[in-house]
PALUMMI-738940 format. One record per residue (C-alpha): residue in one letter; x negated, y negated, z negated. Coordinates in Angstrom, 3 decimals, decimal comma. Example, Ala and Ser with C-alpha at 12.3 -4.5 7.8 and 13.67 -1.06 7.14 Angstrom:
+---+----------+----------+----------+
| r |        x |        y |        z |
+---+----------+----------+----------+
| A |  -12,300 |    4,500 |   -7,800 |
| S |  -13,670 |    1,060 |   -7,140 |
+---+----------+----------+----------+
END
This chain:
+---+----------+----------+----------+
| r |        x |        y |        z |
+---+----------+----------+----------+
| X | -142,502 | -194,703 |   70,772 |
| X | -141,473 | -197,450 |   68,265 |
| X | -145,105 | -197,707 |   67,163 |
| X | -146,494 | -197,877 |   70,698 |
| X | -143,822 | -200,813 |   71,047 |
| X | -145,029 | -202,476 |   67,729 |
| X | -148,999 | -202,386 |   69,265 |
| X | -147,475 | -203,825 |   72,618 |
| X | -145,486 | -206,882 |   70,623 |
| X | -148,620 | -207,508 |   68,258 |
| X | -151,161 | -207,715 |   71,333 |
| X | -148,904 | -209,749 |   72,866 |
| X | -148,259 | -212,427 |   70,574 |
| X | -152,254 | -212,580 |   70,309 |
| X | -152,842 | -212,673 |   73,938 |
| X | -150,041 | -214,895 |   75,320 |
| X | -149,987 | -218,645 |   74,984 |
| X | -146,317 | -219,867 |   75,607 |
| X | -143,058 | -218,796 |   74,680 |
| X | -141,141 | -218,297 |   77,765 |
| X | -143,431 | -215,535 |   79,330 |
| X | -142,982 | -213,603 |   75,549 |
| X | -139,190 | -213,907 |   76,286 |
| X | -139,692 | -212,036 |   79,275 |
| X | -142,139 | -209,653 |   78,448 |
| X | -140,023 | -208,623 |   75,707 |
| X | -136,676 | -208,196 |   78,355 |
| X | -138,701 | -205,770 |   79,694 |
| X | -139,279 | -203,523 |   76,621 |
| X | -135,359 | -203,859 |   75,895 |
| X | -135,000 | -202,265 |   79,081 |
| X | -137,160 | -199,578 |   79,351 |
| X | -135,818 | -198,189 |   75,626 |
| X | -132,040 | -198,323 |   76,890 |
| X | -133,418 | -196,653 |   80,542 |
| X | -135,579 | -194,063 |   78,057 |
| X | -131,917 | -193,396 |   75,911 |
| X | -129,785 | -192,994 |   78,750 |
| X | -131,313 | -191,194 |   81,628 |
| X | -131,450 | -188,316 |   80,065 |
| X | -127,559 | -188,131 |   79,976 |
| X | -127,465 | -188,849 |   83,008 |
| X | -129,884 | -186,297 |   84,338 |
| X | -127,395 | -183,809 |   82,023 |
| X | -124,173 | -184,314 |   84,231 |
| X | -125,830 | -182,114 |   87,434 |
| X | -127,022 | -179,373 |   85,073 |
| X | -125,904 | -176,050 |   85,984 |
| X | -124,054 | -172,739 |   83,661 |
| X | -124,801 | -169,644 |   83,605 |
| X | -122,057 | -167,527 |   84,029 |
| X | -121,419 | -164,363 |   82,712 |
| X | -118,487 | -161,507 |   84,369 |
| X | -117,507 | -159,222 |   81,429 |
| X | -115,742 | -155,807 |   81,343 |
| X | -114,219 | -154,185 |   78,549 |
| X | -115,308 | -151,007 |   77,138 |
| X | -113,799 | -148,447 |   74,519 |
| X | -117,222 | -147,884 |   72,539 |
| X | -120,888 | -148,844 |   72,386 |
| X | -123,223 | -146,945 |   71,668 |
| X | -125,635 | -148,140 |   68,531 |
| X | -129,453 | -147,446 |   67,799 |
| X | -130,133 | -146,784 |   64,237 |
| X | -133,901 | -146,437 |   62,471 |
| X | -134,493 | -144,757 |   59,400 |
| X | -138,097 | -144,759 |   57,817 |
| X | -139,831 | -141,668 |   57,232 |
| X | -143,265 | -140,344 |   55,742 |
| X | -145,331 | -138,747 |   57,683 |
| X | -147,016 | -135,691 |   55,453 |
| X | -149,087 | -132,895 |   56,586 |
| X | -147,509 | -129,324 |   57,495 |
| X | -149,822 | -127,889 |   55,071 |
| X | -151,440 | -129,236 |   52,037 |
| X | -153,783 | -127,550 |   49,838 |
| X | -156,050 | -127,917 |   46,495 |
| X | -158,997 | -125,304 |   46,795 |
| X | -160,504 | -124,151 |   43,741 |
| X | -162,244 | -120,731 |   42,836 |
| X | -160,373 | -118,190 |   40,720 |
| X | -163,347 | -117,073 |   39,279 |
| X | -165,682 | -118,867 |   36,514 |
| X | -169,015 | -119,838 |   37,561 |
| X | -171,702 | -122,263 |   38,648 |
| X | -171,573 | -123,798 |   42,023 |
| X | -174,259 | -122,937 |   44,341 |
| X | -173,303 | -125,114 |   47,464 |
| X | -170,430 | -127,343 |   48,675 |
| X | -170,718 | -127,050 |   52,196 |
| X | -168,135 | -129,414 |   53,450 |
| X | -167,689 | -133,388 |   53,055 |
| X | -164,600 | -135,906 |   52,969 |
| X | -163,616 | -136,140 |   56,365 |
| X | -164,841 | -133,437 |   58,080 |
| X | -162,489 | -130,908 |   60,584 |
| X | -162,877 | -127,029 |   59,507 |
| X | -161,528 | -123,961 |   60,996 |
| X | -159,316 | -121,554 |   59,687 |
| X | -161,445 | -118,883 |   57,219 |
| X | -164,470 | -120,768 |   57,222 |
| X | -166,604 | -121,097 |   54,064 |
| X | -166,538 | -124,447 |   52,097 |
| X | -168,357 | -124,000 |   48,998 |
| X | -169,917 | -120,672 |   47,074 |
| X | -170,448 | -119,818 |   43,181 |
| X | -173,586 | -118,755 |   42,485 |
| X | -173,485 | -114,748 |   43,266 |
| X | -176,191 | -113,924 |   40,893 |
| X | -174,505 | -111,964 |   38,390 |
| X | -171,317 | -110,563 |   40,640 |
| X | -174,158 | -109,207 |   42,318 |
| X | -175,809 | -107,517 |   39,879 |
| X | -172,097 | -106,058 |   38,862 |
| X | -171,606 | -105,031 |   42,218 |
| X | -174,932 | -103,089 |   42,566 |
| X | -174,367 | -101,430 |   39,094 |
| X | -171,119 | -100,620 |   40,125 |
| X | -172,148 |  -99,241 |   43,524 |
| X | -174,296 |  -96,857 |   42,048 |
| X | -172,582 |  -95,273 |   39,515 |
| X | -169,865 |  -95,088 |   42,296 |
| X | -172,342 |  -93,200 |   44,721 |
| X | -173,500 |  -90,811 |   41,763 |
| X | -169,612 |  -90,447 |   40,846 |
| X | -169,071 |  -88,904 |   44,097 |
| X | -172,257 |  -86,710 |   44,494 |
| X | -171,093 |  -85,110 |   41,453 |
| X | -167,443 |  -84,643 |   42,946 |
| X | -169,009 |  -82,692 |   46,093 |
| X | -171,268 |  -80,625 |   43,686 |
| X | -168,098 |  -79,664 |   41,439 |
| X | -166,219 |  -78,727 |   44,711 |
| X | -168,808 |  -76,431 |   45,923 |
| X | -168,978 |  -74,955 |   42,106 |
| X | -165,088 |  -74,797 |   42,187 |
| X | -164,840 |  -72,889 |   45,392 |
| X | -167,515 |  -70,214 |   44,500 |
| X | -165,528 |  -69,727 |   40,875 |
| X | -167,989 |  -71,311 |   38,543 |
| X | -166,014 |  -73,952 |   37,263 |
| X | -162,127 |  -74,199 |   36,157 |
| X | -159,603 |  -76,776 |   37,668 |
| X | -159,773 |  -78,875 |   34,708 |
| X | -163,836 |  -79,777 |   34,994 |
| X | -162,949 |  -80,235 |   38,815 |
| X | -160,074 |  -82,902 |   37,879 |
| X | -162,511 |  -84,838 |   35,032 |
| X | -165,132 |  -85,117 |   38,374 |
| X | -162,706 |  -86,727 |   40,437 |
| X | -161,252 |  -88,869 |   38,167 |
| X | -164,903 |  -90,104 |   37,615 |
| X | -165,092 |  -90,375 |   41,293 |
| X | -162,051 |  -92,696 |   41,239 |
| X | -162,910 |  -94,758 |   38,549 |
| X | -166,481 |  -95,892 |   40,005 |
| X | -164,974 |  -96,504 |   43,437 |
| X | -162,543 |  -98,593 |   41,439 |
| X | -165,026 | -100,611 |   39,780 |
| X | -166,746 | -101,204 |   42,817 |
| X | -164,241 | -102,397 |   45,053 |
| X | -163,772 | -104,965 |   41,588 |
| X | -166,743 | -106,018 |   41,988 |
| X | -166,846 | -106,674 |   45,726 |
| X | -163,322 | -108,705 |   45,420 |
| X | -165,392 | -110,435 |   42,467 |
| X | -168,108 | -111,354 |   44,898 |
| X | -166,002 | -112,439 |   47,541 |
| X | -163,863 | -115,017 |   45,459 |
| X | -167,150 | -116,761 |   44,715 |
| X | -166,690 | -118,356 |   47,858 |
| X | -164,024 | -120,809 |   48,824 |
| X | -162,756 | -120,059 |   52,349 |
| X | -160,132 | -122,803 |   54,290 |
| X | -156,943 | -121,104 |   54,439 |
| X | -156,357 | -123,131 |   57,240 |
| X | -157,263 | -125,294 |   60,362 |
| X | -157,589 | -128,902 |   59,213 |
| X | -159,573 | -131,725 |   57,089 |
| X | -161,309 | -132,007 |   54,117 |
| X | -159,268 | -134,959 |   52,328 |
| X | -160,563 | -134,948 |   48,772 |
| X | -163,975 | -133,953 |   47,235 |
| X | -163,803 | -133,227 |   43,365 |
| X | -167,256 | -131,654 |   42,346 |
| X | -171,004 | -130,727 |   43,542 |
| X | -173,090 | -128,683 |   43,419 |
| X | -174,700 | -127,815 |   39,955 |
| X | -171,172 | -128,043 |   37,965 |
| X | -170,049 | -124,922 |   35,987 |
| X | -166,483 | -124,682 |   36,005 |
| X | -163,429 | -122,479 |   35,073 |
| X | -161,119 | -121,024 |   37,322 |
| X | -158,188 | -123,115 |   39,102 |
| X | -160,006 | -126,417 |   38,861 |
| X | -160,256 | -128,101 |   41,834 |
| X | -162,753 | -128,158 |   44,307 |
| X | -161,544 | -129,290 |   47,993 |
| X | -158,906 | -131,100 |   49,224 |
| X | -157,312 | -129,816 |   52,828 |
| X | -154,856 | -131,029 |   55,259 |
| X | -153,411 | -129,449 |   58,114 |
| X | -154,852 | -131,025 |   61,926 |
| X | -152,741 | -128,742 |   63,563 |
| X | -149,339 | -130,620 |   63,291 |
| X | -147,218 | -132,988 |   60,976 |
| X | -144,154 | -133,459 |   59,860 |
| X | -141,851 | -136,863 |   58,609 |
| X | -139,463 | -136,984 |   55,772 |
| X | -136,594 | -139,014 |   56,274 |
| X | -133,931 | -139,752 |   53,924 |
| X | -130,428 | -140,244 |   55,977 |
| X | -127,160 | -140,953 |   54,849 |
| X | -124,818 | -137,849 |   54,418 |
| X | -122,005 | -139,016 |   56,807 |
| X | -124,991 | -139,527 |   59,706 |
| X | -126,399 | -135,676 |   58,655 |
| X | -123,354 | -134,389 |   59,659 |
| X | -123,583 | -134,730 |   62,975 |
| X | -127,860 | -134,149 |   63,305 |
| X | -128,323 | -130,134 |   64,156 |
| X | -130,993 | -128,303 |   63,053 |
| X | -133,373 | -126,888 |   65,968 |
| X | -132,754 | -129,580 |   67,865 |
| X | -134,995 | -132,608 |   68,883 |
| X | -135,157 | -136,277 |   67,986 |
| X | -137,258 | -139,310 |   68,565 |
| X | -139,839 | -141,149 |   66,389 |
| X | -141,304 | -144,535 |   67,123 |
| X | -144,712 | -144,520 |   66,004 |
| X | -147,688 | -147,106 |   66,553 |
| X | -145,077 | -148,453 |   69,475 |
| X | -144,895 | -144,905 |   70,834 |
| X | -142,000 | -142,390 |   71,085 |
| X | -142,936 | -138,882 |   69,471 |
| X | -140,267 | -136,194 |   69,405 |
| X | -139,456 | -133,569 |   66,448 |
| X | -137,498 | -131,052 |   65,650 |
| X | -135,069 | -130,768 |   62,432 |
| X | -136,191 | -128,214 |   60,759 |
| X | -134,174 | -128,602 |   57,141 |
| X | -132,217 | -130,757 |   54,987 |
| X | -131,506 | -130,643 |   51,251 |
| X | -128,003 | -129,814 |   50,465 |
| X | -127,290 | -132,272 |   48,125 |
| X | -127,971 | -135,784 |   47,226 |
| X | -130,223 | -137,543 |   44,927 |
| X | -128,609 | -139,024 |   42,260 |
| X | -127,265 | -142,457 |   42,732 |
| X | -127,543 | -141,849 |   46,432 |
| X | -125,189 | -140,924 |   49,697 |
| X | -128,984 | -140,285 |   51,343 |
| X | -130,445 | -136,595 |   51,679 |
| X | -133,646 | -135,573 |   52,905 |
| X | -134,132 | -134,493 |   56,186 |
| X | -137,739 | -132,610 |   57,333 |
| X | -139,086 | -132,845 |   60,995 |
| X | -141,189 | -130,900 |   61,843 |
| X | -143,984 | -132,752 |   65,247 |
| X | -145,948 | -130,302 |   67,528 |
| X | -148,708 | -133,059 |   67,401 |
| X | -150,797 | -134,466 |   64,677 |
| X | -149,873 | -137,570 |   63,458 |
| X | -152,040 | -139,112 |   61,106 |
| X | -150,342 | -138,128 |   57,222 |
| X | -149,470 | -141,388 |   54,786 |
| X | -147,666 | -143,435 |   57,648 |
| X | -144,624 | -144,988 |   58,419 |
| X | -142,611 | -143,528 |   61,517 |
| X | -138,856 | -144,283 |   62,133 |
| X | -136,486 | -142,069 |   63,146 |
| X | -134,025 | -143,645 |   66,212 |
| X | -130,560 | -142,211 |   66,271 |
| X | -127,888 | -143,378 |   69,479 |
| X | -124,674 | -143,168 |   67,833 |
| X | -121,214 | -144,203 |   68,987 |
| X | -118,974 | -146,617 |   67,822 |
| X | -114,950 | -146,431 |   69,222 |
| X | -114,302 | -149,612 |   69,180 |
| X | -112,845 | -151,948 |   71,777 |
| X | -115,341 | -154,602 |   73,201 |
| X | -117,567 | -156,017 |   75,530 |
| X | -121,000 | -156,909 |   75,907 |
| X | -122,415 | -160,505 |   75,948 |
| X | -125,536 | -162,473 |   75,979 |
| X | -126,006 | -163,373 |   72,521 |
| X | -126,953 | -166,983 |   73,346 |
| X | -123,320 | -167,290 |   74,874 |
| X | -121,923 | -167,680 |   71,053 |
| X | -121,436 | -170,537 |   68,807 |
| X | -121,208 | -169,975 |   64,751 |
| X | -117,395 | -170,543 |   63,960 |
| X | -115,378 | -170,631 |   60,387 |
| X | -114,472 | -167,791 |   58,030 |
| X | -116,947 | -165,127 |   59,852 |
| X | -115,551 | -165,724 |   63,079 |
| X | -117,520 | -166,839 |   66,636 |
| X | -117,090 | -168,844 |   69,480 |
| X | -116,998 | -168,298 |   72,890 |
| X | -116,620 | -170,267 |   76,154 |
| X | -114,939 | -168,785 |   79,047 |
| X | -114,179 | -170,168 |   82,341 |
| X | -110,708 | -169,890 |   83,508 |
| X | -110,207 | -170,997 |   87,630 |
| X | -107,703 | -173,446 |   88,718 |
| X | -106,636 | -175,235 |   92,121 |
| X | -109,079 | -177,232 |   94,012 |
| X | -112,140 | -175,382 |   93,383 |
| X | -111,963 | -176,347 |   89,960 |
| X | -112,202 | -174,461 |   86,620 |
| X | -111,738 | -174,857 |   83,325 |
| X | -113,099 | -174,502 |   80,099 |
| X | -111,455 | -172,440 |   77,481 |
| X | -112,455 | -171,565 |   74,047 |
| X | -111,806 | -168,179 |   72,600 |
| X | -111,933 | -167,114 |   68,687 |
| X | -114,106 | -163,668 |   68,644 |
| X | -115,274 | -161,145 |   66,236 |
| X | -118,845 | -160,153 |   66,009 |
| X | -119,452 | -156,520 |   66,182 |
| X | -122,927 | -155,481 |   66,615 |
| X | -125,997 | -157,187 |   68,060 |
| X | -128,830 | -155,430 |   69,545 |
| X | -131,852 | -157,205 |   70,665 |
| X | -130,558 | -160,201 |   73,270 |
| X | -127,177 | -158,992 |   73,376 |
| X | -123,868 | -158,890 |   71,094 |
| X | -121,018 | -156,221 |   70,984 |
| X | -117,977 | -158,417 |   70,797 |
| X | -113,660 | -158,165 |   70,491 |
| X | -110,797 | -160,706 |   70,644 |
| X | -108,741 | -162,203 |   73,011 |
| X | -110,736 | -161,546 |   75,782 |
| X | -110,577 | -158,895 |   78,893 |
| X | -112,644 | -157,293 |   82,076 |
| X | -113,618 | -160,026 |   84,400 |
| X | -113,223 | -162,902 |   82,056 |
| X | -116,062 | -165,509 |   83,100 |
| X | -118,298 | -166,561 |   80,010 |
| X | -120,592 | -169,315 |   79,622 |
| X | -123,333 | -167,320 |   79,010 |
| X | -125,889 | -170,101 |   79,544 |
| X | -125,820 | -174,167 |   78,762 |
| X | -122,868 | -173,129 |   76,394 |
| X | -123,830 | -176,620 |   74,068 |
| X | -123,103 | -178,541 |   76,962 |
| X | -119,528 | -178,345 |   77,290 |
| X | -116,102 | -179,140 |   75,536 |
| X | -112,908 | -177,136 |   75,274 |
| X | -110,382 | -178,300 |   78,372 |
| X | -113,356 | -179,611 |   80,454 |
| X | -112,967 | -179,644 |   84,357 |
| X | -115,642 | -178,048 |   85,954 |
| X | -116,409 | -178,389 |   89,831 |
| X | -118,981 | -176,148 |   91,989 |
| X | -121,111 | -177,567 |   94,317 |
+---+----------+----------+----------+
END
């Protein structure tokens, strides 16, 4: 505003040609600053309060988040527990399998070959046997020739039943509905057993791992359900476990809940707990205080008098808990106390108040 004024004076000291019409030209800027200063405290003396009835209460109840990871139920490194070459990954990062389907194979080549081998030494093994039993029953042969035949028997059907468990762990089967999170090798790579292959998490459900203080354990149950806010969205779980002690340094222990949903693993979710506080108070509008000395707050109340009147008191109050807009207070204060809940910065301890 000041500059506008200093453009005004400067174009008119270049525009005007006497003195007396710059005296009044500049009465008029006088004025219009002081009418600019004070009519806004004038407006101010018709504003209105907001008023605020309060009632007393023995508790509140308080909202508490704890974060928790979200991992999948099941988790799982796939690798073949054979040695071998590998023939064919079948699967890529990303993609949804079933439960038992094939992923990836070793080249069957030579289980193959053992298997046949062993298959037909098996089926000559128990020709033999049937031969030495008709032998046996018409007297030709002692018990002892009998026993060598079908423990010959035994041992190829052994072998072969090997070789077909051989055969089958040269494929890589998911042991479980889900994704494929990781992909290690190709195809074309000889490898040993237990290295990994595949990488697979569960898409049939999650579960979050929370770490809560002990004292606030005590009173979770396990079985029962709880909420999670999650991309601005309340999932329940259920407590499935908790570890029985603490980690060092800590009060906290883990808690595991278990969702019947998928939830996508490696994100944040927070558990929300109500709990209840006994303590004696009353809810405000949080606007309604004013910062006071030594940890203390400020609130206005309005006490009525004769007249139609009322008056302004100030009251010294603790501050319990705030949650969102509104503050959990205590003092010297009781159910159906008036407080300025609005407009509080425009009045003064003592100040008479009338209603229009």
């Amino acid at each position: 505003m000041l500059t506008l004024l200093t453009c005004l004076c400067m174009l008119t000291l270049i525009t005007l040609n006497n003195f007396s019409a710059l005296v009044k030209l500049m009465k008029k800027i006088v004025f219009t600053i002081a009418l600019s200063i004070y009519l806004p405290l004038l407006s101010g003396e018709s504003s209105s309060l907001e008023i605020t009835t309060i009632e007393m209460q023995d508790s509140y109840q308080s909202l508490k988040r704890f974060p928790g990871k979200i991992l999948p139920l099941n988790y799982s490194k796939l690798s073949f527990e054979i040695p071998g070459k590998i023939s064919q990954v079948t699967v890529d990062i990303g993609d949804a399998v079933e439960v038992d389907q094939i992923l990836a194979f070793l080249d069957p080549a030579e289980m193959q070959a053992n298997l046949n081998q062993a298959s037909a030494r098996y089926n000559l093994a128990s020709q033999a046997l049937t031969r030495f039993q008709d032998l046996k029953d018409k007297g030709f042969i002692s018990n002892q020739e009998l026993d060598k035949a079908n423990s010959e028997y035994l041992v190829a059907k052994a072998q072969a039943d090997l070789y077909r468990v051989k055969l089958e762990q040269a494929k890589i089967r998911a042991p479980f509905s889900g994704y494929i999170q990781n992909r290690f090798l190709d195809t074309g790579t000889v490898i040993s057993p237990g290295l990994p292959i595949l990488e697979i998490i569960d898409s049939t459900a999650a579960e979050a791992h929370v770490s809560v203080p002990s004292h606030i354990i005590e009173s979770l149950v396990e079985g029962n359900s709880y909420n999670f806010l999650f991309d601005e969205k309340i999932f329940p779980a259920t407590l499935k476990r908790f570890t029985k002690m603490s980690n060092q340094g800590s009060d906290n222990r883990l808690c595991i809940f278990e969702f019947n949903t998928f939830i996508n693993p490696g994100s944040i979710a927070y558990l929300q707990l109500q709990q209840e506080k006994l303590t004696r108070g009353a809810w405000v509008p949080l606007k309604s205080l004013s910062q006071g000395t030594q940890g203390l707050w400020i609130l206005y109340t309005v006490l009525k008098e004769n007249n139609n009147q009322f008056k302004v008191a100030k009251e010294i109050i603790e501050l319990i808990h705030v949650e969102g807009d509104s503050a959990y207070i205590s003092g010297t204060i009781s159910t159906g106390d008036m407080v300025v809940s609005g407009g509080a910065e425009m009045v003064i301890e003592n100040e008479i108040l009338k209603v229009n």
